[in-house]
C-alpha positions as YAML, in Angstrom:
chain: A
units: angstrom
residues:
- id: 1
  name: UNK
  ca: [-14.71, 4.75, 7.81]
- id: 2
  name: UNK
  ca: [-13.21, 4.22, 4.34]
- id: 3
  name: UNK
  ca: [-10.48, 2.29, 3.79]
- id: 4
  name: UNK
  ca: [-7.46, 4.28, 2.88]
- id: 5
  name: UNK
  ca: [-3.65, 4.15, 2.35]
- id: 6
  name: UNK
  ca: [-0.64, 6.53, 3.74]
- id: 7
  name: UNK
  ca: [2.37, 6.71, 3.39]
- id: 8
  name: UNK
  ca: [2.88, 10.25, 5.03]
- id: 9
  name: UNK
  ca: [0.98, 10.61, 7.93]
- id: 10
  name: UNK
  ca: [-2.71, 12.32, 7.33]
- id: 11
  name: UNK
  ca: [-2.01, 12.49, 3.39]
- id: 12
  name: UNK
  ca: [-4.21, 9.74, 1.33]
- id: 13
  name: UNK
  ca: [-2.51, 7.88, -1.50]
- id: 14
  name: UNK
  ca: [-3.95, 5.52, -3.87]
- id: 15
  name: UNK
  ca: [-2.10, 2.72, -5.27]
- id: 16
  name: UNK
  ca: [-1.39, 2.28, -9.15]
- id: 17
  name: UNK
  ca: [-0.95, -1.29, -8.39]
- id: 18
  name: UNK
  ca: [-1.72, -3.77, -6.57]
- id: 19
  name: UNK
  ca: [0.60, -7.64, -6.78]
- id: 20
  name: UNK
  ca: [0.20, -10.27, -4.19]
- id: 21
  name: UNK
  ca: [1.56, -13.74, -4.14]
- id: 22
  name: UNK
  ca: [1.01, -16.71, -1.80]
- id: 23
  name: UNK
  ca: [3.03, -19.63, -1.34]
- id: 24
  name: UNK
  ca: [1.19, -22.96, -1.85]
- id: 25
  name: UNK
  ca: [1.01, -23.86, 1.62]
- id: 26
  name: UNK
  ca: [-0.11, -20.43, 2.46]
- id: 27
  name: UNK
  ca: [1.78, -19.85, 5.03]
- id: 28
  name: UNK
  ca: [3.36, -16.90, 3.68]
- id: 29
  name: UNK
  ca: [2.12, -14.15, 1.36]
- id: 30
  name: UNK
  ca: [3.21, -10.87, -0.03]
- id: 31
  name: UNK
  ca: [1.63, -7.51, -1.37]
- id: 32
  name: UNK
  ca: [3.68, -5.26, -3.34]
- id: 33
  name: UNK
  ca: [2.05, -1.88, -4.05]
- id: 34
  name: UNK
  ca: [2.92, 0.76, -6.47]
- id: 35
  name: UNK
  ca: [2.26, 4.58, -6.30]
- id: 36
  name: UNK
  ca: [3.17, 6.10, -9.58]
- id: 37
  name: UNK
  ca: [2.58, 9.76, -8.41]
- id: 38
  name: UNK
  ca: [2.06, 9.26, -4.82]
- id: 39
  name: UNK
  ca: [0.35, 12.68, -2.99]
- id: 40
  name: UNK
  ca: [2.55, 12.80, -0.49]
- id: 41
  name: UNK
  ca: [5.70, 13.48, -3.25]
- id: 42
  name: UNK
  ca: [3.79, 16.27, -5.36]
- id: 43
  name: UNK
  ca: [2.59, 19.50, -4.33]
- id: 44
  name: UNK
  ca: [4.20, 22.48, -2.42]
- id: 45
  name: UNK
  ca: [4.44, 20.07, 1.02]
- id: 46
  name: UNK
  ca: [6.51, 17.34, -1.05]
- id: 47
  name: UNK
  ca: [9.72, 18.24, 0.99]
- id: 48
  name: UNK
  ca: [8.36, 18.32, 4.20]
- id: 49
  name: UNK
  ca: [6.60, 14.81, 4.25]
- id: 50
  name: UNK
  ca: [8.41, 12.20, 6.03]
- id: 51
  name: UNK
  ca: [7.21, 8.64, 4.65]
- id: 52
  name: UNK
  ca: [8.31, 6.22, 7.57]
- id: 53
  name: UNK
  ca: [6.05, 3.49, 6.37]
- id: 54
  name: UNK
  ca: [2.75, 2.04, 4.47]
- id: 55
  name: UNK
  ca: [-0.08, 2.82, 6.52]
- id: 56
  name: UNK
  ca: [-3.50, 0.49, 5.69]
- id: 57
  name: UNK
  ca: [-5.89, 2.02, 7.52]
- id: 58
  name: UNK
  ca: [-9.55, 0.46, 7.95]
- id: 59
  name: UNK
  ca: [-12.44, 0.02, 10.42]
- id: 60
  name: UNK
  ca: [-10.52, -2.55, 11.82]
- id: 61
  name: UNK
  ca: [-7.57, -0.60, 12.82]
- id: 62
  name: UNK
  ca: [-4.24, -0.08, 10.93]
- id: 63
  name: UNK
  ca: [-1.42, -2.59, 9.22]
- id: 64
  name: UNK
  ca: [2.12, -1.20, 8.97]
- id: 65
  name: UNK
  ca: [5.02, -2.34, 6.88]
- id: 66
  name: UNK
  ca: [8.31, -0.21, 6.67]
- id: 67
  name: UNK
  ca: [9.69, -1.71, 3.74]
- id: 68
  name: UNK
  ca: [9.29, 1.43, 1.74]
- id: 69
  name: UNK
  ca: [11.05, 2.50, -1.41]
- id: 70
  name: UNK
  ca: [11.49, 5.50, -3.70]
- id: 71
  name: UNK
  ca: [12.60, 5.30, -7.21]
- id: 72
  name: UNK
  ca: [14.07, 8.09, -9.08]
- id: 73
  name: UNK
  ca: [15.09, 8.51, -12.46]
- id: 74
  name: UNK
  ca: [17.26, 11.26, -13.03]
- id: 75
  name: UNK
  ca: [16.99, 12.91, -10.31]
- id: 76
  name: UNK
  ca: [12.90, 13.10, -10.28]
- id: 77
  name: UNK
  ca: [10.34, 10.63, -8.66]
- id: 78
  name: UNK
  ca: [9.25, 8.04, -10.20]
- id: 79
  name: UNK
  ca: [7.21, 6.37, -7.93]
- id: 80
  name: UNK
  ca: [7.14, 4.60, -4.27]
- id: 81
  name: UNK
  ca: [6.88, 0.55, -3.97]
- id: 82
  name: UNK
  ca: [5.82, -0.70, -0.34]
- id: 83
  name: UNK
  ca: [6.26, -4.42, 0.58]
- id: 84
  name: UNK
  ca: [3.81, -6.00, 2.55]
- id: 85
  name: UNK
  ca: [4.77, -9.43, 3.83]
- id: 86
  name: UNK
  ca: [1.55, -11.45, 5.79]
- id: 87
  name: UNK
  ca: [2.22, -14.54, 7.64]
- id: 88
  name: UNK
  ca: [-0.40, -17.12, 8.27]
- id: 89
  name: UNK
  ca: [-4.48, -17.79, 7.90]
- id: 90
  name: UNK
  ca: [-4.99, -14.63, 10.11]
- id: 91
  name: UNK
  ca: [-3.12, -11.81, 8.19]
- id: 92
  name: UNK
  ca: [-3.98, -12.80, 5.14]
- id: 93
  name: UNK
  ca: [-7.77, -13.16, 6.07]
- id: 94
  name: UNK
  ca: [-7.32, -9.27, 7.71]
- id: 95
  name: UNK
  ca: [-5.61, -8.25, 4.84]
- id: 96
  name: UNK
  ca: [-8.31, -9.43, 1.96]
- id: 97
  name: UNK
  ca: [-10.88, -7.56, 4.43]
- id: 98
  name: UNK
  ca: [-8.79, -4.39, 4.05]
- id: 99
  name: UNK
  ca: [-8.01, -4.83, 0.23]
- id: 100
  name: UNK
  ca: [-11.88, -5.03, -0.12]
- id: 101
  name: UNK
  ca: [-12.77, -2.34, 1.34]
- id: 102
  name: UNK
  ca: [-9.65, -0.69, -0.42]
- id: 103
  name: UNK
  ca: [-10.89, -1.82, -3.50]
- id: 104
  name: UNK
  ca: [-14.47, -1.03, -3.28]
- id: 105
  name: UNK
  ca: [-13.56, 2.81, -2.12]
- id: 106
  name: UNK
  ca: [-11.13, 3.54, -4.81]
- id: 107
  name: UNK
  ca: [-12.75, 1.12, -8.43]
- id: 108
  name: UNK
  ca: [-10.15, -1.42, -8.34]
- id: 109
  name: UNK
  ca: [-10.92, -4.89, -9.14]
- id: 110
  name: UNK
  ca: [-9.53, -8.12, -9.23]
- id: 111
  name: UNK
  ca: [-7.05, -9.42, -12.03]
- id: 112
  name: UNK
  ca: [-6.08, -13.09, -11.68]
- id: 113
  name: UNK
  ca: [-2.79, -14.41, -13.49]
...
């Protein structure tokens, strides 16, 4: 299974970018992805998609984060940012497995600050 992203349910996505932070203790991290022209907002379906969440959907099984937002300018779409928060050694382990895979599936790659 390839690792893929929704954020309607049964339409693939792929993210424009990627931004994660992690505090120095690592107890807490966050992943904020951005979807300049997501899929699910294009097309002749774009009114009839209801985006109730991020899916990350792997091998492993699926992560989930509802903090979901559009932006608009003017009126159109301009985009969707999802907010992934990951507490702990386990999520974020689970989550650099997924963004791998993500990664690999779609020709991303790695930019450090």
């Amino acid at each position: 299974m390839t690792a893929r992203i929704q954020l309607a349910i049964g339409i693939d996505e792929e993210a424009s970018d990627v931004k994660i932070t992690r505090s120095k203790d690592g107890d807490t991290s966050v992943a904020v992805f951005f979807f300049d022209s997501p899929n699910c907002m294009s097309g002749a379906n774009a009114g009839n998609n209801e985006i109730l969440g991020m899916y990350m959907i792997d091998e492993e099984g699926q992560m989930v984060t509802r903090n979901v937002n559009a932006k608009f300018i003017n009126g159109k779409s301009a985009g969707i940012e999802a907010i992934h928060k990951l507490n702990g050694q386990s999520e974020w382990e689970r989550f650099l497995r997924f963004m791998n895979r993500y990664a690999e599936a779609n020709g991303m790659s790695l930019n450090k600050a």
